[in-house]
N, C-alpha and C positions, 0 to 999 in steps of 0.2 A: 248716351244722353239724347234724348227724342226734344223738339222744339216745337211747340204749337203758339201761334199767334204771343212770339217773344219772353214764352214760359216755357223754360227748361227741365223735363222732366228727368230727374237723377235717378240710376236706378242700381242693381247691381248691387258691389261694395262701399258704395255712398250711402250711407245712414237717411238720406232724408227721406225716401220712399219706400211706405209700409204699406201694407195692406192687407185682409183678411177675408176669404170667401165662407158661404154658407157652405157646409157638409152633407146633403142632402142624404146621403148612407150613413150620420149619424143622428138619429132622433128619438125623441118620446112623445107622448103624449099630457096634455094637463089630468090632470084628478082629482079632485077636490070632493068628493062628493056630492058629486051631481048639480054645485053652485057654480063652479067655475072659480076662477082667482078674480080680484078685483082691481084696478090701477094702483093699490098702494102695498100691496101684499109682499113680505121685502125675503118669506118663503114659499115654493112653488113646488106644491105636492108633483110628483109625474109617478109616471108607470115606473118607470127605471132608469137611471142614469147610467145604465152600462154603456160604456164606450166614450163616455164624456169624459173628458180629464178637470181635475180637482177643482182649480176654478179659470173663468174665462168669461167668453160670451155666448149665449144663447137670442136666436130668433124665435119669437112670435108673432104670428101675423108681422104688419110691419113695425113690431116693439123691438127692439133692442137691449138685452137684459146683463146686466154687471152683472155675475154671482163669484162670490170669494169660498165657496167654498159646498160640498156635497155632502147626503146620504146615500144607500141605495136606494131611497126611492122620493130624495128632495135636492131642489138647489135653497144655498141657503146664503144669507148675505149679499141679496138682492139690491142692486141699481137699477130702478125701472127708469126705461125711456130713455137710456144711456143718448140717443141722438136726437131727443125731444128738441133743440134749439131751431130743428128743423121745419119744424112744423107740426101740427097734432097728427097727423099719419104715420109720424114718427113718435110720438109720444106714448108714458105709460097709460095703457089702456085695459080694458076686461077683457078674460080669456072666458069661453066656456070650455066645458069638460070635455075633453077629446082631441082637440084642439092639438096640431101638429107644433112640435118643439122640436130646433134642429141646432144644432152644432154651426157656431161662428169662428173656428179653428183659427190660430194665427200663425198664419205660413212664412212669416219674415223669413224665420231662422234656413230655410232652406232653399230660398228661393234664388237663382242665381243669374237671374236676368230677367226682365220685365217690360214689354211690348205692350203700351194705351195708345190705341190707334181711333182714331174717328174712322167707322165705317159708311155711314151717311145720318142725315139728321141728327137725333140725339142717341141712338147707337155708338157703341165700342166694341171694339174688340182688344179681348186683354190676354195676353200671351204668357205662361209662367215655364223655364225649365227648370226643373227637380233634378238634382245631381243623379246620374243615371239611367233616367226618363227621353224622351222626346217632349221636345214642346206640346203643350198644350192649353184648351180654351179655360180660365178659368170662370165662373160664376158666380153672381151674389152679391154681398155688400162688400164695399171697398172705404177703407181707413187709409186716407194717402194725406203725403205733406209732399211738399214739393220747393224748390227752389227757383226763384224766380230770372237769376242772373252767379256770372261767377264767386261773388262774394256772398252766396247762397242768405241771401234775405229769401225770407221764407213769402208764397203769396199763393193767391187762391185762381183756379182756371174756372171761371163761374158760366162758361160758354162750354165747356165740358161737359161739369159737372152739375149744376145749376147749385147745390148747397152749401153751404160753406158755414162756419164758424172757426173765429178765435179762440183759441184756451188760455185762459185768463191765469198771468203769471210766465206766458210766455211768447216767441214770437210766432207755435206751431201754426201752421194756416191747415184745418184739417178739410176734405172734402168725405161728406158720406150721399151713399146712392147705388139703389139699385140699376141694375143695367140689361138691356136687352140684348144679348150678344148675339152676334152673325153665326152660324150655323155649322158653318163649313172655314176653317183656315188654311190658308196656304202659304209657305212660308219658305 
């Protein structure tokens, strides 16, 4: 359990800390015929969804996209702007044709220790081992909840992370954000 200014980051076999990186060796591209997709388009022609799994999330540009489900060559069942609360950078917006689409994987299930270190400024560095692996840098967007104290009330580190929202119906405090990570770890 890591402590930053009286916020307790839980990690490990504690439930409260999720997270998910972009896949950068797994993508497509948009296709539409030559229009692009547009912010409310709730299917997303691409080249090919090989290597995508059935459903999840996907990156575009900085969109964030729900889909419940594939073809070989669509996502379908589309949540645009999954972390619009963000701000319109986050929000759903228009793809053009060509347009790089990547893989938003969720690594909970294996992840067996997790290092959010402030490197300097608004840098991190975020540490994952994989049963097997050696530790390593992870990258991308990050889905974290966190506990703020032992009776794990859930709360937000907005000197971290700077983004925050509630999900409405519960106490989850999520943080989303891309991050510039340090180069080089040592550990």
């Amino acid at each position: 359990m890591a402590t930053r200014d009286n916020i307790q980051l839980f990690r490990g076999e504690d439930k409260t800390l999720r997270f998910s990186v972009v896949d950068s060796n797994i993508q497509t591209k948009v296709r539409d015929g030559g229009d692009g997709i547009d912010e409310v388009q709730t299917t997303i022609i691409v080249v090919s969804t090989a290597g995508f799994v059935s459903a999840s999330r996907i990156k575009i540009g900085d969109e964030i996209i729900q889909y419940t489900g594939t073809t070989t060559t669509s996502f379908t069942g589309c949540t645009r702007g999954v972390a619009q609360s963000f701000g319109a950078i986050f929000g759903a917006t228009p793809h053009n044709e060509g347009t790089a689409i990547f893989a938003v994987p969720d690594v909970t299930g294996w992840t067996t220790e997790l290092d959010i270190r402030e490197t300097r400024g608004a840098a991190i560095t975020i540490l994952g081992d994989k049963p097997g692996t050696s530790p390593s840098v992870l990258n991308g967007l990050l889905d974290v909840a966190f506990a703020s104290d032992e009776t794990a009330t859930l709360a937000s580190d907005t000197y971290v992370y700077g983004f925050t929202r509630t999900d409405t119906g519960s106490n989850t405090v999520l943080a989303y954000g891309a991050f510039t990570l340090s180069q080089e770890v040592t550990r």
